[in-house]
C-alpha positions as a printed Julia matrix, in Angstrom:
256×3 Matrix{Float64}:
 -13.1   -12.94    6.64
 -16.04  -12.29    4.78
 -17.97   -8.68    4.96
 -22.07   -8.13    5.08
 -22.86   -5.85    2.48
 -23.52   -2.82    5.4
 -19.99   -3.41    6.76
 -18.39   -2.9     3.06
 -20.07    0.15    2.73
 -18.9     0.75    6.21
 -15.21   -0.27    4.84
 -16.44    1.67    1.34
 -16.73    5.05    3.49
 -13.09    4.62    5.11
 -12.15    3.99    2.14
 -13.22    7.11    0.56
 -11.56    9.03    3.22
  -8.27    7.4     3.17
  -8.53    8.04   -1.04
  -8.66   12.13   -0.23
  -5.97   11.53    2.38
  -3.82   11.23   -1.26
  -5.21   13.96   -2.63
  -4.44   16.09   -0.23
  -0.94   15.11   -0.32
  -0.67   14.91   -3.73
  -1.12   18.9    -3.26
   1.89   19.39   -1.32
   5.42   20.44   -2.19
   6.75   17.73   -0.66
  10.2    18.46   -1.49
  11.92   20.03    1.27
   9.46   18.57    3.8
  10.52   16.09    6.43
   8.59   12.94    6.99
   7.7    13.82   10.04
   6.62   17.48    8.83
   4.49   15.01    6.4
   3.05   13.01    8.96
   2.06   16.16   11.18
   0.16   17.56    8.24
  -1.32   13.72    7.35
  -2.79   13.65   10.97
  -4.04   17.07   11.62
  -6.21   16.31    7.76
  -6.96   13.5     9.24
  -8.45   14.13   12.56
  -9.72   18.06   12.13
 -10.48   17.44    8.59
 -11.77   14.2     8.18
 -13.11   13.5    11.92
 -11.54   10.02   11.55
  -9.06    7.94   13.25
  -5.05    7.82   12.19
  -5.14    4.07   12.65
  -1.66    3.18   12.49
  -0.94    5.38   15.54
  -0.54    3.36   18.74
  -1.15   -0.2    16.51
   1.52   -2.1    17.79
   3.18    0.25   19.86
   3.75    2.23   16.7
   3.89    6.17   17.45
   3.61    8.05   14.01
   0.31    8.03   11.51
   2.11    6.85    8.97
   5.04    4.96    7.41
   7.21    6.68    5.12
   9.9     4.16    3.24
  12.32    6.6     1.46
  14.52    4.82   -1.88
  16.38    1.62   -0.28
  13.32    1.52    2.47
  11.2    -1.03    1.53
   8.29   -0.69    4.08
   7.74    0.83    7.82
  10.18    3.76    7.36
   9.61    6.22   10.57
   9.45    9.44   10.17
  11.84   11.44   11.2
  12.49   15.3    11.64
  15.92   15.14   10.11
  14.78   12.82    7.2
  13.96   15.52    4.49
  12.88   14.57    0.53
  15.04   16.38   -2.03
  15.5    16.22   -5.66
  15.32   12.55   -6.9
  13.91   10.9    -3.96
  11.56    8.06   -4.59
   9.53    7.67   -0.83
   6.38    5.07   -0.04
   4.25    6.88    2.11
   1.57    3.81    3.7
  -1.62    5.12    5.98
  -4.4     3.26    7.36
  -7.55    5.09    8.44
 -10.6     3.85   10.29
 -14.06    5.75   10.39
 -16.84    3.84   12.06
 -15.16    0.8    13.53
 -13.84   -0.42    9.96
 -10.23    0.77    8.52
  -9.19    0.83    5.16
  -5.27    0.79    4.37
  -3.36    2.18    1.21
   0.12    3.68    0.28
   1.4     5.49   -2.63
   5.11    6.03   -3.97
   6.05    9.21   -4.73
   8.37   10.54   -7.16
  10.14   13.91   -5.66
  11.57   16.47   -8.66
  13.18   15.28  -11.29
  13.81   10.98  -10.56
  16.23    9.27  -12.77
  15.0     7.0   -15.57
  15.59    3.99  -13.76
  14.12    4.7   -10.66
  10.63    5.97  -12.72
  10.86    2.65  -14.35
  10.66    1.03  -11.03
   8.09    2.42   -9.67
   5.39    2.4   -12.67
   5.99   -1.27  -13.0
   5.36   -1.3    -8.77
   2.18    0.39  -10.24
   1.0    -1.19  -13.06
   2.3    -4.78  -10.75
  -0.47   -3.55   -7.79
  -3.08   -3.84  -11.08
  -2.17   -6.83  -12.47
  -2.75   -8.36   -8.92
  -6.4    -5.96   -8.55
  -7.1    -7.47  -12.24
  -7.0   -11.08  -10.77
  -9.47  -10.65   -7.94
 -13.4   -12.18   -8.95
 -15.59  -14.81   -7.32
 -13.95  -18.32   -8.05
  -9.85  -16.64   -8.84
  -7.25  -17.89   -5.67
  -4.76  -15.92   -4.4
  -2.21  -18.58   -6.36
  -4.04  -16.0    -9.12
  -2.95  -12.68   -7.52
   0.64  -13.37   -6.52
   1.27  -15.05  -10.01
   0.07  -12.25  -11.67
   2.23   -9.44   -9.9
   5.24  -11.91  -10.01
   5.06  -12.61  -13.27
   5.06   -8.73  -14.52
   8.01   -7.75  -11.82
   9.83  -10.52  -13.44
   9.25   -9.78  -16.98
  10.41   -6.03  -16.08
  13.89   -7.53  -14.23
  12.32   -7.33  -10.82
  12.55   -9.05   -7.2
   9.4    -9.34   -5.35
   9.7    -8.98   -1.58
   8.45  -12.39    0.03
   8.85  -11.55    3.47
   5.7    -8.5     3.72
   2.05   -9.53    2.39
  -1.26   -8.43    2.2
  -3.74   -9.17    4.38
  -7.64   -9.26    5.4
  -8.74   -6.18    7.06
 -11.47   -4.93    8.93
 -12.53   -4.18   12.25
  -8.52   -5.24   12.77
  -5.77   -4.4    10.95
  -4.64   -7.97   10.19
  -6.91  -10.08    9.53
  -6.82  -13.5     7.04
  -6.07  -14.13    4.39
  -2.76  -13.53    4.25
  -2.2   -12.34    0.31
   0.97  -13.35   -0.98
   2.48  -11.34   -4.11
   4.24  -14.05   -5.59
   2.5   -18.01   -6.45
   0.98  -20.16   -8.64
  -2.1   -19.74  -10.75
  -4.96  -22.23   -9.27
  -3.51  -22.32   -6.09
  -4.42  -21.26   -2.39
  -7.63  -20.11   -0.72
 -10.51  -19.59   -3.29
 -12.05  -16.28   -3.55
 -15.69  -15.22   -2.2
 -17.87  -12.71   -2.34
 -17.6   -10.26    0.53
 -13.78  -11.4     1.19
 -11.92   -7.59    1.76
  -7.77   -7.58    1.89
  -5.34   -5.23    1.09
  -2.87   -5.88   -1.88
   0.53   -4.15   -1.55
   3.28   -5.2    -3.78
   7.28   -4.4    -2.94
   9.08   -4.63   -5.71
  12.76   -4.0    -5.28
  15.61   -3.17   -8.42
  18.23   -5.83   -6.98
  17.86   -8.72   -4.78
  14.78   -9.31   -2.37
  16.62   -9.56    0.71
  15.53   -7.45    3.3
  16.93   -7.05    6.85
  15.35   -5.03    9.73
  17.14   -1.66   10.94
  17.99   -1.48   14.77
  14.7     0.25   15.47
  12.74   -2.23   15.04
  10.44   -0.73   11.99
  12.65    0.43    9.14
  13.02   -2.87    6.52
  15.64   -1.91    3.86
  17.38   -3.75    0.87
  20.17   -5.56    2.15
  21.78   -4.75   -1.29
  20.56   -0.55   -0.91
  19.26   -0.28   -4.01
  15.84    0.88   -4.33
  12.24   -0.44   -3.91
   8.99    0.7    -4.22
   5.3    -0.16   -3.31
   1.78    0.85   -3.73
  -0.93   -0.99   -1.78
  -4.92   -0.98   -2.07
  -7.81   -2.31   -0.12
 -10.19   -4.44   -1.99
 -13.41   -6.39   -2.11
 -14.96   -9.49   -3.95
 -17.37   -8.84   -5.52
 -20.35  -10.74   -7.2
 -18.47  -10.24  -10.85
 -15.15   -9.11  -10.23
 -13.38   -6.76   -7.77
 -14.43   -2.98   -6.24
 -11.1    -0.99   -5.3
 -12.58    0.3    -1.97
  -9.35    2.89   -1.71
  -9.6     4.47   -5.83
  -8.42    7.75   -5.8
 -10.31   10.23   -8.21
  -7.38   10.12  -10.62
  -7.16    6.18  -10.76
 -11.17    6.14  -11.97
 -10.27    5.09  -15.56
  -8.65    1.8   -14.56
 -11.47    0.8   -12.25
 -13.74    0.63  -15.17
């Protein structure tokens, strides 16, 4: 559960990559692509580009490098050849990366073309939700702390959160403890520690919270099909506060 200083900058480095993983897609026209056309391009950046390791590939018996959760899909959407983003499309696109033994996991909505007013809505408060939760995180907080604070802002916007997917502890393994639950009470749970690195990864959905499972065993959608949306980070305790081991370049000014 808790990190040496060498294996956060191990985690750090991952990190890093996994951040330019974003970048690069944030350079595509993504519109008109097929998630599986995106996950192609995601692994081949990956591997030739970044001489890492697509770490969700094979975890689990899973066979893509990513998951991509399109509108009503709230989390481990497959990609699929005849799944293509068009005009108005709101899709989570999750990827975990390992360099040197250590992974570091993250996902990003994106909005495709021109997304109707509510659905924008819904996914900056996903956003602004994730930071609330990163805002929490210091020596002495609990994850009571974290979960309150992303509940309470979904809430205040007219949000569900999605109780049945957390975040989790990561390292040398995927899943690791804690388990970090996006919903709580302040005070409560496992107090933080220095060195303590988990992912946070709020879904927050427009109607009710209820998920089900498709018949492939991956896809998780709203039982009600109306849309959710989720960003996700890895983090560390730090001495004073919290170090976002997955910032982007453009996501610098919150960090600070």
């Amino acid at each position: 559960m808790i990190k040496t200083p060498a294996e956060i900058e191990l985690m750090a480095e991952a990190g890093r990559l996994l951040a330019s993983v974003f970048t690069h897609l944030d350079g595509l026209p993504l519109a008109g692509l097929s998630t599986l056309e995106i996950n192609d391009r995601v692994e081949a950046f990956i591997v030739d580009d970044l001489h890492a390791r697509p770490a969700s590939k094979g975890q689990y018996g899973y066979g893509f490098v990513l998951n991509s959760s399109r509108n009503a899909v709230v989390c481990h959407g497959v990609p699929a050849a005849d799944e293509i983003l068009t005009d108005g499309d709101i899709v989570n696109l999750d990827i975990t990366l390992e360099k040197h033994g250590f992974l570091a996991d993250s996902s990003k909505t994106y909005m495709i073309g021109a997304v109707a007013a509510p659905a924008r809505r819904l996914v900056q408060t996903t956003y602004e939700a994730l930071w609330k939760g990163i805002r929490a995180v210091r020596p002495g907080a609990t994850l009571g702390d974290i979960g309150f604070a992303i509940e309470r802002h979904a809430k205040r916007a007219g949000y569900s959160i999605v109780r049945d997917y957390c975040g989790h502890g990561i390292g040398r393994e995927m899943h690791e403890d804690p388990q970090v639950l996006h919903f709580g009470r302040a005070g409560t749970g496992l107090p933080l520690r220095e060195g303590m690195v988990f992912t946070i990864e709020p879904m927050l959905n427009q109607g009710r919270r209820t998920v089900r499972t498709q018949d492939d065993g991956w896809t998780v959608v709203t039982v009600d099909g109306q849309l959710s949306a989720q960003f996700e980070h890895t983090v560390t305790v730090t001495g004073n506060g919290v170090r976002v081991l997955t910032l982007r370049p453009d996501e610098a000014r919150l960090a600070g």
